[in-house]
C-alpha positions as CSV (number, residue, x, y, z in Angstrom):
1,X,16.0,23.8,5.5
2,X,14.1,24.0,2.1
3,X,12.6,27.3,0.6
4,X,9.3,25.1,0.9
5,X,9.9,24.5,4.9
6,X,11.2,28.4,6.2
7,X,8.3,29.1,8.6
8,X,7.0,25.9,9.5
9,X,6.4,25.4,13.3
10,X,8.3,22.2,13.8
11,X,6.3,21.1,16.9
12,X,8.5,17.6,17.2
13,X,11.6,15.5,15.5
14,X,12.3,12.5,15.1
15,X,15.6,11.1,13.9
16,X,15.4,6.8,12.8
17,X,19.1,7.7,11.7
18,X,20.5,3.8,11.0
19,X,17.2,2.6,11.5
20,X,16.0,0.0,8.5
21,X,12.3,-0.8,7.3
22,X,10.0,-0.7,8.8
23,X,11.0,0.9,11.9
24,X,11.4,4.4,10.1
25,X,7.3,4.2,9.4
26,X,6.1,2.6,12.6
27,X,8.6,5.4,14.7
28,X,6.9,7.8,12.6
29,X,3.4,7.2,12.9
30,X,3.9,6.4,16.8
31,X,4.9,9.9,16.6
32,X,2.2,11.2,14.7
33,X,0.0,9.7,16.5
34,X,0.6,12.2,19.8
35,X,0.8,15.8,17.3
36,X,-2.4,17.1,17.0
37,X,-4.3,18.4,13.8
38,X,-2.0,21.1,11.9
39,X,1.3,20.0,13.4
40,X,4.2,19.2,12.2
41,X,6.9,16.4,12.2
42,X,9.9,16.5,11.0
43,X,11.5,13.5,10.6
44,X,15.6,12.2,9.4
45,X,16.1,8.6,8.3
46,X,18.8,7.3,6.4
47,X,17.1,4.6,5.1
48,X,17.3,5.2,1.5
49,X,13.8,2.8,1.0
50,X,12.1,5.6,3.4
51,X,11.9,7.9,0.0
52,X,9.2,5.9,-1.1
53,X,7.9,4.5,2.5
54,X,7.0,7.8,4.4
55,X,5.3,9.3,1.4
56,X,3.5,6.0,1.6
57,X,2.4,6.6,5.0
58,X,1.3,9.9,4.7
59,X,-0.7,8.8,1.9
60,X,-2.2,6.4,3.8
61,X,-2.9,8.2,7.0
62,X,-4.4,11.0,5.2
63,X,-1.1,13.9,6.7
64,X,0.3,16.1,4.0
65,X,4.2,15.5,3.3
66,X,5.2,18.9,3.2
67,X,8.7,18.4,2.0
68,X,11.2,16.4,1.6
69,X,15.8,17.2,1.6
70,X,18.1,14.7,0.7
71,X,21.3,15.1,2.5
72,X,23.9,13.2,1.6
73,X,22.8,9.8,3.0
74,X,20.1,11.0,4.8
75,X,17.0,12.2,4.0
76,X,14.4,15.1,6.5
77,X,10.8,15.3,5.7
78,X,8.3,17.4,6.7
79,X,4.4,15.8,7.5
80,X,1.9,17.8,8.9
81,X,-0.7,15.8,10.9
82,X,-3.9,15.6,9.0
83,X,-7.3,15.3,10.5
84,X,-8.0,11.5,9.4
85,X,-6.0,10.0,12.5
């Protein structure tokens, strides 16, 4: 974990591991979809198009990307669930 993700509440994860556009995003959202306001998902895909695809969708359905790790050929971001959904 990140200096930028110590302390946050991780309230679900989701891992699209060998999952391919655009099943990391629509996993995602499904997912966000049940958090309420404030929480937060982390989520692993190894995707390497999801580096631009779920800031994409957080843009979109107005969360806040908290952070995101590269590791190795995966990547873990952090979205908090915003109050637009």
């Amino acid at each position: 974990m990140t200096d930028t993700t110590r302390g946050v509440e991780v309230a679900a994860t989701l891992d699209c591991s060998g999952l391919l556009c655009p099943l990391p995003v629509y996993k995602a959202a499904l997912e966000l979809g049940k958090l309420e306001t404030g929480q937060v998902l982390e989520l692993i895909c190894t995707d390497p198009g999801s580096l631009e695809d779920i800031p994409a969708l957080a843009r979109q359905r107005g969360d806040k990307l908290i952070a995101v790790e590269e590791r190795g050929d995966a990547q873990a971001f952090w979205l908090e669930k915003g109050t637009t959904t």
